[in-house]
N, C-alpha and C positions, 0 to 999 in steps of 0.2 A: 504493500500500500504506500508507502514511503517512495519507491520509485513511482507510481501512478500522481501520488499528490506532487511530484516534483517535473514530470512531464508536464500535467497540468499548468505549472506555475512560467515555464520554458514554452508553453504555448498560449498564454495569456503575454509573456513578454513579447514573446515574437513574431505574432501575427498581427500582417499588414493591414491597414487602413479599408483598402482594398485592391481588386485588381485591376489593372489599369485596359484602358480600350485595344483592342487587338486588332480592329478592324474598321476603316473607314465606315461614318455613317454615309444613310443616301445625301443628304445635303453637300457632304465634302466632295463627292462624285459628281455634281454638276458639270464643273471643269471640265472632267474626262470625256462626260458624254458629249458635251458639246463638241471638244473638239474629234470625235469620232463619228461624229455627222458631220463634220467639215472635211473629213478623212485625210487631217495635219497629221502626218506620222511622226515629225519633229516634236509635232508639242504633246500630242501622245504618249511619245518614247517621256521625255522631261516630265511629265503627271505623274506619269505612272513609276518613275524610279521617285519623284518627290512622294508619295502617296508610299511607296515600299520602305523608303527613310524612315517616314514618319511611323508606321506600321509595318516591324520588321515580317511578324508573322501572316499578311497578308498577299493574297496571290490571286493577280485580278483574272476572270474568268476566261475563258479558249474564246470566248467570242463576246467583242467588248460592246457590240452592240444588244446586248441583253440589260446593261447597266443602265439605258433609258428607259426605266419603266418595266424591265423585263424579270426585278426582283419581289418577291412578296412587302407588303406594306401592311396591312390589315391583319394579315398572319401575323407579324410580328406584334400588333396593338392585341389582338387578342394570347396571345401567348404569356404577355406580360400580366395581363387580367387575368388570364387562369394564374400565374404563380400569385399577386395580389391576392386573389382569393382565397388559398389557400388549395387549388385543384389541380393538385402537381401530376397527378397522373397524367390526368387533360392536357398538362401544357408538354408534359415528355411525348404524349401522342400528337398532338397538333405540329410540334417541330419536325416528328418522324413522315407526315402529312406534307409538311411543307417542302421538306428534303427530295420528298417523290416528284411534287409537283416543281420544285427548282433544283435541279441537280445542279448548279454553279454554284446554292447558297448553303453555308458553312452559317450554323448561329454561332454567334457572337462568344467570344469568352465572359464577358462578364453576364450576359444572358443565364450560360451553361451555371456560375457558380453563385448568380442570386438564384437558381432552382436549386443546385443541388445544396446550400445554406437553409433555403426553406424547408426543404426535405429535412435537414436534420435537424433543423430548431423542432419540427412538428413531434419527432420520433426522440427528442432531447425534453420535453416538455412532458410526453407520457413517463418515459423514465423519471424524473422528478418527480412525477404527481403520484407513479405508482412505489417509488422510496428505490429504485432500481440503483445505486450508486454506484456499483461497477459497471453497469451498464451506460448509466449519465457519464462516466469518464471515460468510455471509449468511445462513447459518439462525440463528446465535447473534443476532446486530442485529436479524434481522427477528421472530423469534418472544420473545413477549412471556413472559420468568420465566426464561428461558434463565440470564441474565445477576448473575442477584442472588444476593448474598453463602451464601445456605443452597445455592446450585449452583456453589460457588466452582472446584470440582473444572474445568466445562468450561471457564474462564477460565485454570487452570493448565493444562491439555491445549493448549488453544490457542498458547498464549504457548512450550508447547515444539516444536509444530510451525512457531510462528516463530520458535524459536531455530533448530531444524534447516533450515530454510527457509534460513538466513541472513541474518533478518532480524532483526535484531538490537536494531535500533532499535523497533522494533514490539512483540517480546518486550516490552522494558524500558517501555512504554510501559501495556502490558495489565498486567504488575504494579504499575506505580504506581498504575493504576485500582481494584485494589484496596484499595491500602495507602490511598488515599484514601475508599472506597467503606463498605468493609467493618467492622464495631463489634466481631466476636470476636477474642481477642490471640490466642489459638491460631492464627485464621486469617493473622494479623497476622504473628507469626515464621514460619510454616509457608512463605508469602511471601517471608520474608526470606530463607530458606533455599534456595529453589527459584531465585531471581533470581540467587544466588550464583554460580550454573555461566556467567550469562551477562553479571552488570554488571562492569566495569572496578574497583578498589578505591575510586574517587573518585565512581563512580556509587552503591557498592554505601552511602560512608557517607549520600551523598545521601540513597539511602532508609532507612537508619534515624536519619536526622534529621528526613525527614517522618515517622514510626513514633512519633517521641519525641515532635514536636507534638503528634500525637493521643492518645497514652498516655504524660501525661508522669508518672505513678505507675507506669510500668513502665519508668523508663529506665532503672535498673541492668539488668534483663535485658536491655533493646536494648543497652546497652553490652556486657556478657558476650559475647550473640549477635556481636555485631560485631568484637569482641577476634577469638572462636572461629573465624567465618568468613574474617578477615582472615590467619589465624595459618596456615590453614591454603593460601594463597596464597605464603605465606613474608613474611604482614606481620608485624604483632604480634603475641607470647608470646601463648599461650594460657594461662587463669588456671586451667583445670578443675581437677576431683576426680572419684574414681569409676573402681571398676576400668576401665571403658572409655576413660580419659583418662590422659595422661602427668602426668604429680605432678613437678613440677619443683622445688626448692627455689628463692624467687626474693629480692631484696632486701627484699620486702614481706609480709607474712604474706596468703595466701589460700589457698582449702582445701585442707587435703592438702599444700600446700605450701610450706613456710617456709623461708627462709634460714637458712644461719649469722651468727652476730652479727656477719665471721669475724675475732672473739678469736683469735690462734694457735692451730690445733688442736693437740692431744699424740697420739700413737700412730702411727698406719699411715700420717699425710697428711691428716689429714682437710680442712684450707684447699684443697688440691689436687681433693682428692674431690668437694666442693661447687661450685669451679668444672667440673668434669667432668659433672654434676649439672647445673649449671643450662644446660650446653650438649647434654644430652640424650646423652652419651655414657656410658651405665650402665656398659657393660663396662668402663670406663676407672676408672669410680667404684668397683667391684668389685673390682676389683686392687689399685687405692689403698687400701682399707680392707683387703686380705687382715690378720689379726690383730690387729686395732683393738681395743683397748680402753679410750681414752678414751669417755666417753658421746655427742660432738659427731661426730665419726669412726663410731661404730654407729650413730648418727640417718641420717647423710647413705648407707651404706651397706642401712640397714632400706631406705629411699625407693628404693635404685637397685635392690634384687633384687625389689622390689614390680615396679617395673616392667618386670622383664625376668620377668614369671610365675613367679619362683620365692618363688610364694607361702608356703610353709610356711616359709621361712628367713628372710622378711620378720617372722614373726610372732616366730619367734626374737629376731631383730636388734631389731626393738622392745623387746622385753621385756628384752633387754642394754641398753639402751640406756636404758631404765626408771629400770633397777635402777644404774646407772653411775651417775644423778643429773643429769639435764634441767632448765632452768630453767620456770616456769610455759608460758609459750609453748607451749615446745615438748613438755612433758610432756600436757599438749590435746593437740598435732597426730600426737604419737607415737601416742597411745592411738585417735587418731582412724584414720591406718595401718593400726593392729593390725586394728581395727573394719572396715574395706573390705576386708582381707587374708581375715578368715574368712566376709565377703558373697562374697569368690570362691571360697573352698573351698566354700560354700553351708551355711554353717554360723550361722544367722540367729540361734539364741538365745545363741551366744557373742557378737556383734555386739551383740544388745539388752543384756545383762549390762554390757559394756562403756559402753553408750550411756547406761545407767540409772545408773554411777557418773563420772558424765565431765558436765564443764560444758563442751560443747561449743557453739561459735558458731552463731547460728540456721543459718547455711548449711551448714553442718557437720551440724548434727543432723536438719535435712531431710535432707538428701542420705541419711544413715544410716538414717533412719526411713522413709524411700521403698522403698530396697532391701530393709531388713526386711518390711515389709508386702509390695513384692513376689514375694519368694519364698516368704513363706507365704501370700500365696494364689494360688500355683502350686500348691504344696504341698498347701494343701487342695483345689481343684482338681482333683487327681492322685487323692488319696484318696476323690473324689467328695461330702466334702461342703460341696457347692455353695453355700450361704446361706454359711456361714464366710468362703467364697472372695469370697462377692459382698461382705460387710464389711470384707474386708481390703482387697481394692481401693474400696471406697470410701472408705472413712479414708484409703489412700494420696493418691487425688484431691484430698481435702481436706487433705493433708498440704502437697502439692507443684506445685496449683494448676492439675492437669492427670493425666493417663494417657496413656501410651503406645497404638498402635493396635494390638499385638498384645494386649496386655491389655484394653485392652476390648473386641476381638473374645471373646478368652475371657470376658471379664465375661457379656457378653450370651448366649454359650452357657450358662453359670451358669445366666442367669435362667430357659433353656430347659431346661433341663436338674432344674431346681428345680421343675419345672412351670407357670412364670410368663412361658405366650407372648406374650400383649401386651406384657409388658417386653419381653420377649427381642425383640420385633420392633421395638415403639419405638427400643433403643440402636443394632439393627443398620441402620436406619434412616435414624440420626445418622448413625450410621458409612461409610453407605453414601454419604449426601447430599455426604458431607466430600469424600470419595476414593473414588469407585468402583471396586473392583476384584474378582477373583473369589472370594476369602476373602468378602468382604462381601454380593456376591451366594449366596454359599455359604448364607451366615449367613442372608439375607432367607428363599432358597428351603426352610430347614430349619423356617424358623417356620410353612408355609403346613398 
C-alpha cells in the first residue's frame, strides 16, 4: 500500500494540465483549401509544411480536396455532447460511425483523452461510492487527468477512504501530494483542513510548513489556519472573530478580542471576569459582572453575553461600556462587538453605519464587510433581484479573497436565474470540479 499511496502522490505531481492540440482545426484549414482550388502548388507545399510545424503529428489527407467541406462537422458537435453527457459509449460508436463514413478523419487527441478521462472519472466515482480503494487507485494512476489539481476532489475522496481504510500513512501521504502538486491557496487550506481529522499535531504543523514554503505571502493565514486547527485538538488559543467563533479576550489584541490592560478593575470584579473570559467560562464572566458599572467590567461582560447568544444585551453592554469611557483600543474592539452582534440579529445596515464611523483594523473590517455583503446578497437573492445578488457577492470575493460554497452555489443560481446560462454553468462547473457533490450536480443539471 505504501508503494500504491506513493505512485498516487508521483501522479498527482506529474500530470499535465492537459494535452495539447495535435491537429489543425477546420478554421486553421481555410488557407489550405483555398489555395487548393486555386491549384498554387507553391503555396500548398509552404501551408502544408507551416501546418506540419505547427502540428508535428499531423498528416494532411491523399486528396487535399476533401479539406473543403469534405470533413464531418456535426459529427464532431455531437460527439462532444455524447461525452458532455455522460454517453460515452454513444460517442466511442458515433466516432467508429464517423471513421467509416470519412476514412481521411483521424479524431483528434484531445477528443480521444476528454473521453477516455470521462470514462474513468465515471468508473472512478463508483469505486468511491462503493469504498473500492484498491480499485479507486488503479483507475486514479492508471487513467491519465484523473489526478490533476482542477480534479483535486478525487484525491480528497481517496485519501478518506484511506483514512477509513486505516491507512493512515497513505492518507497523509496523498495530501502532501497535493500540498506539493497543487498552485490554488483555496485548494491549498481546503487540504489543510481535511488532513486535520487524520495528521498527528506535529504532522499536521509539518504541512503547513510545506504550505508556507510554497505561499510564503500567505503565511499569516497558514499560521491562523494552524493556530484554529490546532486549538481545536486542545493545542493553541484560537485567535478568531465572527459570530461563529468564540471572542476570547486575550493578552494580545486580535479581532474581537482584547485583553484587559488588567489595571485593577472597579465595580462587579471585572480582573476576575476577564480571567473567567479568557478561560472561556462566560457564565462565570456573567455573574462577575452582575451590576458593573465600571467601563472595563461592561467590556469584559458585553464579550461574554456575545458569546453565550445573548445577542441583544451584548449590544446593550457595548454601548454601557461606550459610554463608561474605553481607552482607544478598546473603544475599536467594543464598536467592532457591537458591529458582529447586529450581523447576528441580521441587521447588516446597522453593522455598515457602524463600520462607516469606526477605524477598524484591516482584519476587523474584512471580517465586517464580508458579512455585510453576505447577507445582503442573500437578501437580495431572496427578493429575487438577482444581478444585485451577483454584485454583492462579488465584491465580497474580492473583499475577503474567497467565497464560501454555499454562496457560490447560490451565486451561480443568480446567474441562472438572471438568465445568464453559460455563466450559470461555467461557476457550477468550478464548483463542481472543486467538490462534487449533489447540490452541485443539482446546479450542473438545472443549467442543461
Amino acid at each position: 500500500m505504501i508503494r500504491s499511496a506513493a505512485l498516487l502522490a508521483l501522479c498527482l505531481a506529474l500530470t499535465p494540465p492537459a494535452l495539447a492540440q495535435q491537429a489543425p482545426q477546420q478554421d486553421e484549414l481555410l488557407a489550405l483549401s483555398f489555395y487548393v482550388a486555386q491549384k498554387d502548388a507553391t503555396a500548398i507545399s509552404a501551408e502544408v509544411r507551416r501546418l506540419q510545424l505547427k502540428y508535428p503529428g499531423w498528416t494532411p489527407p491523399a486528396d487535399l480536396s476533401r479539406l473543403n467541406g469534405g470533413g464531418p462537422s456535426a459529427e464532431i458537435d455531437q460527439i462532444y455532447a455524447h461525452i458532455a453527457a455522460g454517453s460515452h459509449a454513444e460517442a466511442r460508436a458515433l466516432i467508429t460511425r464517423t471513421q467509416a463514413a470519412y476514412p481521411d478523419w483521424t479524431p483528434p487527441d484531445d477528443m480521444l483523452a476528454l473521453l477516455n478521462t470521462a470514462e474513468g472519472q465515471k468508473a472512478l466515482d463508483k469505486a468511491l461510492d462503493d469504498g473500492q480503494l484498491d480499485q479507486a487507485l488503479r483507475l486514479a494512476s492508471g487513467t491519465s487527468g484523473l489526478l490533476r489539481c482542477d480534479r483535486v476532489n478525487n484525491a480528497w475522496r481517496i485519501a478518506t477512504l484511506q483514512e477509513q481504510a486505516g491507512r493512515t500513512a497513505a492518507a497523509l501521504t496523498t495530501y502532501r501530494a497535493i500540498l506539493s502538486a497543487c498552485t490554488e491557496f483555496d485548494t491549498i487550506s481546503a487540504t489543510l483542513e481535511k488532513a486535520d481529522a487524520v495528521a498527528d499535531a506535529a504532522a499536521l504543523q509539518q504541512m503547513v510548513a510545506q504550505a508556507t514554503t510554497r505561499f510564503p505571502a500567505r503565511a499569516t493565514e497558514l499560521t491562523d489556519l494552524e493556530t484554529r486547527l490546532l486549538a481545536g485538538r486542545g493545542g493553541a488559543p484560537a485567535r478568531a472573530a465572527g459570530p461563529a467563533r468564540v471572542i476570547t479576550p486575550k493578552p494580545r489584541p486580535a479581532p474581537g478580542a482584547v485583553a484587559a490592560t488588567p489595571a485593577p478593575a472597579t465595580g462587579a470584579g471585572g480582573g476576575s471576569a476577564a480571567a473567567a473570559a479568557r478561560a472561556g467560562d462566560w457564565a462565570r464572566c456573567v455573574q462577575l459582572t452582575n451590576g458593573a458599572r465600571s467601563a472595563s467590567a461592561l467590556y469584559e461582560r458585553a464579550w461574554c453575553v456575545y458569546n453565550m447568544d445573548r445577542t441583544m444585551e451584548a449590544v446593550s453592554a457595548f454601548q454601557s461600556a461606550l459610554a463608561a469611557g474605553l481607552d482607544a483600543g478598546r473603544t475599536r474592539d467594543a464598536r467592532y462587538g457591537m458591529a458582529l452582534a447586529y450581523l447576528k440579529l441580521k441587521m447588516p445596515d446597522n453593522a455598515a453605519n457602524i463600520a462607516a464611523a469606526t477605524n477598524f483594523t484591516r482584519t476587523q473590517r474584512v471580517d465586517i464587510e464580508r458579512q455585510i455583503l453576505d447577507q445582503r446578497g442573500v437578501a437580495a437573492y431572496q427578493r429575487k433581484e438577482y444581478r444585485k445578488s451577483i454584485e454583492y457577492f462579488d465584491a465580497m470575493e474580492r473583499v475577503s479573497g474567497g467565497i464560501r460554497r454555499d454562496l457560490a452555489i447560490l451565486r451561480a443560481y443568480a446567474f441562472l436565474n438572471s438568465g445568464n446560462r453559460d455563466e450559470a454553468r461555467r461557476q457550477f462547473e468550478l464548483i463542481n470540479d472543486q467538490l462534487s457533490t449533489k447540490e452541485s450536480r443539482d446546479g450542473l443539471n438545472a443549467t442543461d
